[in-house]
C-alpha positions as CSV (number, residue, x, y, z in Angstrom):
1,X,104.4,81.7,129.9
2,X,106.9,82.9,127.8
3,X,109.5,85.7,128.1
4,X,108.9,88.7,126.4
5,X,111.6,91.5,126.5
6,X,111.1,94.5,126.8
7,X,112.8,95.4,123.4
8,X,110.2,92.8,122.0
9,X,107.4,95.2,123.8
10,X,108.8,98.1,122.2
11,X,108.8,96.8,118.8
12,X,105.5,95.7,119.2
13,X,104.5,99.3,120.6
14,X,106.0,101.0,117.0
15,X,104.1,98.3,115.3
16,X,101.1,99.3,116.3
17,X,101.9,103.2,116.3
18,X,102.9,102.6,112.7
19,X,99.5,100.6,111.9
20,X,96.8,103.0,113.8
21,X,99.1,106.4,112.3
22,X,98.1,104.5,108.9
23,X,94.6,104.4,110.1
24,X,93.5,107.5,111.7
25,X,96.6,110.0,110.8
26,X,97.4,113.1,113.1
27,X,93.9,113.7,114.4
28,X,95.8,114.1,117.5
29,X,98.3,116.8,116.6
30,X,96.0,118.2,114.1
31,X,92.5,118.7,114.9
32,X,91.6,117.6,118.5
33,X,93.0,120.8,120.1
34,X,91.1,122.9,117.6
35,X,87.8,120.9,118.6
36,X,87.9,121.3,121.8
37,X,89.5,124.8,122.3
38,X,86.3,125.7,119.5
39,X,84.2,123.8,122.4
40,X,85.3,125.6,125.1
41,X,87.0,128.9,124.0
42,X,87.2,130.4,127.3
43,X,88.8,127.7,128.6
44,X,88.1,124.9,131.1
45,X,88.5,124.5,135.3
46,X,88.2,121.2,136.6
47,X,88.6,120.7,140.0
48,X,86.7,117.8,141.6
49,X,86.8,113.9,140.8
50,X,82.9,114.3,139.3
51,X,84.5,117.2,137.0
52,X,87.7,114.8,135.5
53,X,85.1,111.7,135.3
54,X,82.8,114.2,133.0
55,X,85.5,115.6,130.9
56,X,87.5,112.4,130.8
57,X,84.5,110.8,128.9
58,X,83.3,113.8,127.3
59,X,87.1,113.6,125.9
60,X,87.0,110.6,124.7
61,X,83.8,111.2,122.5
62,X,85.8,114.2,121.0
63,X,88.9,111.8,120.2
64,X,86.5,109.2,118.7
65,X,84.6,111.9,116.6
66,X,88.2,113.6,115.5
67,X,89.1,110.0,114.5
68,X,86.2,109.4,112.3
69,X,86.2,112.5,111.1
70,X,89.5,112.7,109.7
71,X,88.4,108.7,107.9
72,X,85.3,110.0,106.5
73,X,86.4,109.6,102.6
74,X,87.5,106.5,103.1
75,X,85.2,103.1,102.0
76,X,86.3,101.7,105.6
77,X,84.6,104.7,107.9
78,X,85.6,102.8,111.0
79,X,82.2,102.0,112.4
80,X,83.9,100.9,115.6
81,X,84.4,104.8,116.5
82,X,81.0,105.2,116.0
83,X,80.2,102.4,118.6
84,X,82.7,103.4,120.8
85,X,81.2,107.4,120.9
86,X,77.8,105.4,121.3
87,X,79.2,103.9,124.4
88,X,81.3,106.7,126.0
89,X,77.8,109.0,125.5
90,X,75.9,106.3,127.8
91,X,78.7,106.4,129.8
92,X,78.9,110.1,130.0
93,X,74.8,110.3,130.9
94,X,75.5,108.0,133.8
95,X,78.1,109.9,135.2
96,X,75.4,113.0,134.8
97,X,72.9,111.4,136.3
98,X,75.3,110.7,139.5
99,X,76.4,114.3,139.2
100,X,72.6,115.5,138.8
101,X,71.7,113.5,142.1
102,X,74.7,114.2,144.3
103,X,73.2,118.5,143.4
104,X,69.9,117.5,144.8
């Protein structure tokens, strides 16, 4: 195996900042807060394990769409996030279903 600093990681880390900031902008400073405050204006408790696994994926799903979203003139739409919301939603309806039976 060979040695990798961790200046070498570090350089790598801004190299890919640099690349995926080229890519999807600042979704992430710019509209994601605004999506999900618009989502749930009066706020948001959380308290159990079952409640972080639902918003945890449910937030993910929101970053993906934010992503696309702010691609959407571009040729290259980045059909990935697309796959990737299609996959956190089936995740997301598992953990539901889980949630759904532990109620009954």
């Amino acid at each position: 195996m060979n040695k990798v600093s961790c200046e070498d990681i570090l350089k790598q880390a801004i190299q890919t900042h640099k690349e995926r900031g080229a890519v999807y902008g600042d979704a992430y400073l710019e509209q994601h807060g605004k999506v999900m405050k618009a989502l749930f204006p009066n706020g948001l408790v959380l308290s159990s394990a079952d409640d972080f696994n639902r918003f945890g994926t449910f937030n993910m799903i929101v970053s993906k769409m934010t992503r696309y979203a702010n691609n959407l003139r571009q040729a290259n739409t980045h059909i990935d996030s697309l796959h990737d919301m299609g996959v956190y939603s089936f995740m997301l309806e598992e953990i539901d279903r889980i949630w759904i039976d532990k109620q009954e």
